[in-house]
C-alpha positions in Angstrom: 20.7 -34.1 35.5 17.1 -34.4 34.0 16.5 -31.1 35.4 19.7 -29.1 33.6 18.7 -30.7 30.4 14.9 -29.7 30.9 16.3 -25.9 31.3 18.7 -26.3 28.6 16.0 -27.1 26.1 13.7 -24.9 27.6 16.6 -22.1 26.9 17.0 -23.6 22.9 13.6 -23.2 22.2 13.2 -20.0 23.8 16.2 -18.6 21.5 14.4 -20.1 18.5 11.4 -18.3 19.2 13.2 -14.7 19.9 15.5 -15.0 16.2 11.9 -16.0 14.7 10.1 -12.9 16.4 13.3 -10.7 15.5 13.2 -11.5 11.5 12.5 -8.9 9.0 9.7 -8.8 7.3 9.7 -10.2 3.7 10.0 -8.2 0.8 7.5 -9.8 -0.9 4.8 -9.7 2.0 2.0 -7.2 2.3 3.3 -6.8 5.8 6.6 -5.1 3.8 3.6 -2.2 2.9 2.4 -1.4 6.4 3.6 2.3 5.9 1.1 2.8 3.5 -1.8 2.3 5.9 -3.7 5.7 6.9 -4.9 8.8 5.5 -3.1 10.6 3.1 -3.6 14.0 1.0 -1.8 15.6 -2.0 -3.0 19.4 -2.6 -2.9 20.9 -5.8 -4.7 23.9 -7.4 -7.7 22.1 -8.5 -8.9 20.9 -5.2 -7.5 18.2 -2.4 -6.9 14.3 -3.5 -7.6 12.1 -0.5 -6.5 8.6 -0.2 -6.5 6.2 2.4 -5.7 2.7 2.9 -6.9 0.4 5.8 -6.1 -3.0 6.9 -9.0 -5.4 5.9 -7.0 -8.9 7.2 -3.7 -10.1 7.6 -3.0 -9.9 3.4 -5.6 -7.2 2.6 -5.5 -3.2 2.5 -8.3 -1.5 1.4 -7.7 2.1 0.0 -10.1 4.3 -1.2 -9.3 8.2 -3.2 -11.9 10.7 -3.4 -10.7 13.9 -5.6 -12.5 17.1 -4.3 -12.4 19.8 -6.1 -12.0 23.6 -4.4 -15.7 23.9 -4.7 -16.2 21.1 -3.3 -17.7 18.5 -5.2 -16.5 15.0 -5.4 -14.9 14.7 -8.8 -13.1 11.2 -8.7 -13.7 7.8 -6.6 -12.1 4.6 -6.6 -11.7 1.6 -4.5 -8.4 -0.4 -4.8 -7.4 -4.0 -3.3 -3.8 -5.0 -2.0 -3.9 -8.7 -1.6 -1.3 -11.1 -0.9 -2.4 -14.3 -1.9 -0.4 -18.1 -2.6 2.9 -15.4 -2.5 2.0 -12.8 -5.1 1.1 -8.7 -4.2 -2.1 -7.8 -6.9 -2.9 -4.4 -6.3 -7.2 -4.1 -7.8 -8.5 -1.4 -8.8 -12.5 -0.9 -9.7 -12.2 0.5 -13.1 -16.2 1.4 -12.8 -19.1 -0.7 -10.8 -18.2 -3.9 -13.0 -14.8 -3.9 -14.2 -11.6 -4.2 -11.9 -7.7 -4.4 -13.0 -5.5 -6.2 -11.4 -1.7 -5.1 -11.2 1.0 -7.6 -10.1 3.4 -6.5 -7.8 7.1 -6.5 -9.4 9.5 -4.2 -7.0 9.3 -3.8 -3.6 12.5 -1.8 -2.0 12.1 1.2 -1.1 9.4 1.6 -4.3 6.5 -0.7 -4.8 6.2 -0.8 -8.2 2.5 -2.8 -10.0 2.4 -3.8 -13.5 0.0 -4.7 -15.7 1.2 -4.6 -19.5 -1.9 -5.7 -20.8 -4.2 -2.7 -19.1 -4.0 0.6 -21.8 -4.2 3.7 -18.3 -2.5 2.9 -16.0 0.4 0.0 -17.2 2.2 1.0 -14.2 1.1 1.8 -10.3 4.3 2.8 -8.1 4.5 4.2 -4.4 7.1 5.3 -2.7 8.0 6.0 0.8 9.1 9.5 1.2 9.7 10.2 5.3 7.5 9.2 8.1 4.5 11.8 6.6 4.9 11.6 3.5 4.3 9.5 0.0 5.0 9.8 -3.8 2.6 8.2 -6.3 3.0 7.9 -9.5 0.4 6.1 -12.3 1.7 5.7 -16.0 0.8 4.1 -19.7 -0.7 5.0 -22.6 -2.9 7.6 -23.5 -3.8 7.9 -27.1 -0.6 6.2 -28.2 1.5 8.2 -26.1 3.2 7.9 -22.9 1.3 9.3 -19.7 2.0 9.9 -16.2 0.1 11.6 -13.5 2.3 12.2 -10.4 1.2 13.0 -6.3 3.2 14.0 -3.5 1.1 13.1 -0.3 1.2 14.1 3.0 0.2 12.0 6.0 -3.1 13.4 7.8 -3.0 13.4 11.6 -5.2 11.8 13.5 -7.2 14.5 15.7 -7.1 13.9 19.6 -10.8 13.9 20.7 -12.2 15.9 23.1 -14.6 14.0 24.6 
């Protein structure tokens, strides 16, 4: 009898531990942005945009753009910050060497959207999943007084098999 009941609970916990591994992932978890981790590029007549994001920890990405332009000169750097920390998604950016904005994550379906109302360019940060390869950015705000968006359609760089 002491041995069915051993099995038994053996067979509970076992079934825990298989609905726990089987959960989706939260919404509101930086696990929920795992798509957005690897290199990305969005072409357009002024040269390439390059982005890529990389998994620091457990709740931070670390992406980094570079613009290049078609002669090829580096025309635009950044490094940005996705952190989940105490249950909130800030995505940082390093305005220059000293300042950095911090948007708080406010929508995260299909379309992570990050706001900051207070920051003049951009108020608004959103990505969006667009297929296995490929990515929509959008940042918006104010420019001037008026409402301004730049838009990006990426698409996923391959990884190249090495020879050696």
């Amino acid at each position: 009898m002491k041995t069915k009941s051993i099995i038994y609970s053996a067979c509970i916990l076992y079934s825990i531990s298989m609905l726990n591994a089987c959960k989706p992932e939260r919404k509101d978890s930086i696990k929920s942005l795992k798509w957005m981790l690897g290199k990305w590029e969005s072409q357009s007549a002024d040269g390439v945009l390059i982005e890529e994001w990389i998994k620091s920890d457990d709740s931070t990405y670390i992406g980094h753009t570079t613009n290049i332009s078609n002669e090829g000169d580096t025309t635009f750097a950044e490094i940005a910050n996705i952190k989940e920390r105490a249950g909130t998604i800030t995505f940082e950016v390093a305005i220059n060497e000293i300042d950095t904005a911090a948007f708080i994550m406010t929508q995260n379906d299909s379309t992570s959207v990050f706001e900051n109302e207070e920051n003049d360019y951009p108020k608004m940060i959103v990505y969006q999943k667009k297929g296995k390869d490929s990515l929509y950015a959008k940042i918006a705000g104010d420019v001037d007084g008026a409402n301004s968006k730049e838009e990006f359609t990426y698409s996923k760089i391959k990884k190249k098999k090495n020879i050696f």
